[in-house]
N, C-alpha and C positions, 0 to 999 in steps of 0.2 A: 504494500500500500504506500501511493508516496506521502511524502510527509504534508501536511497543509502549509502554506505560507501565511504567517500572521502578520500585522504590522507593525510598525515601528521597528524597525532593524533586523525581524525577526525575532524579536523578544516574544513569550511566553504569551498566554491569555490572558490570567490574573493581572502579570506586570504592565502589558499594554491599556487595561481596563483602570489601573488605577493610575496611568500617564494620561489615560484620558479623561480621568474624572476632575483633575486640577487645570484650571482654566491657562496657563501660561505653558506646563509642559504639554500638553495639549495642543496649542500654536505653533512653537518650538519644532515637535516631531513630526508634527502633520505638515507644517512647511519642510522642514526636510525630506522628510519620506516621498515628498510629491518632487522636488527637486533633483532626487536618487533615482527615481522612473523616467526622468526626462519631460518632466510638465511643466515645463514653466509657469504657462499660463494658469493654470491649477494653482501653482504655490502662490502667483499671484492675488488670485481668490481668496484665498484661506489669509493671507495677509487683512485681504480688504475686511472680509466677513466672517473669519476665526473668530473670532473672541464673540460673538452672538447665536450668532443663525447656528452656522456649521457647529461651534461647537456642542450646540443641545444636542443636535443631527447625528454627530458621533457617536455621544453618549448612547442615544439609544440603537445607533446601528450596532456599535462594540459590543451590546447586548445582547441584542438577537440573532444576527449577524456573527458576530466574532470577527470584525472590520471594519476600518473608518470607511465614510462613502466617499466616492468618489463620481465630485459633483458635475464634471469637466474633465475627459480624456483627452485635452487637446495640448 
């Protein structure tokens, strides 16, 4: 079975979940992580609307999910 890819660097479930429960490390990874796939335009987002919209958005995607969304593949 292969392994699932989580986000934030490949860190762990719990550890991701609770980087995304704090509103700055939250920003932080999720502008990286989208920078490390090659999205600019993505991390640019997450700049502009990280700290409100997306991040409640994450929250509950990391949830159900087990992954931030992604809002913008571009």
């Amino acid at each position: 079975m292969a392994k699932a890819k989580n986000d934030y660097f490949g860190l762990g479930y719990i550890l991701s979940l609770i980087l995304c429960i704090i509103p700055v490390t939250n920003l932080v990874c999720s502008v990286i992580t989208r920078i490390m796939e090659g999205k600019i335009l993505a991390a640019i987002l997450r700049i502009v609307l990280g700290w409100n919209i997306i991040w409640i958005a994450d929250i509950f995607s990391m949830i159900f999910r087990r992954r931030i969304i992604r809002v913008i593949n571009l």
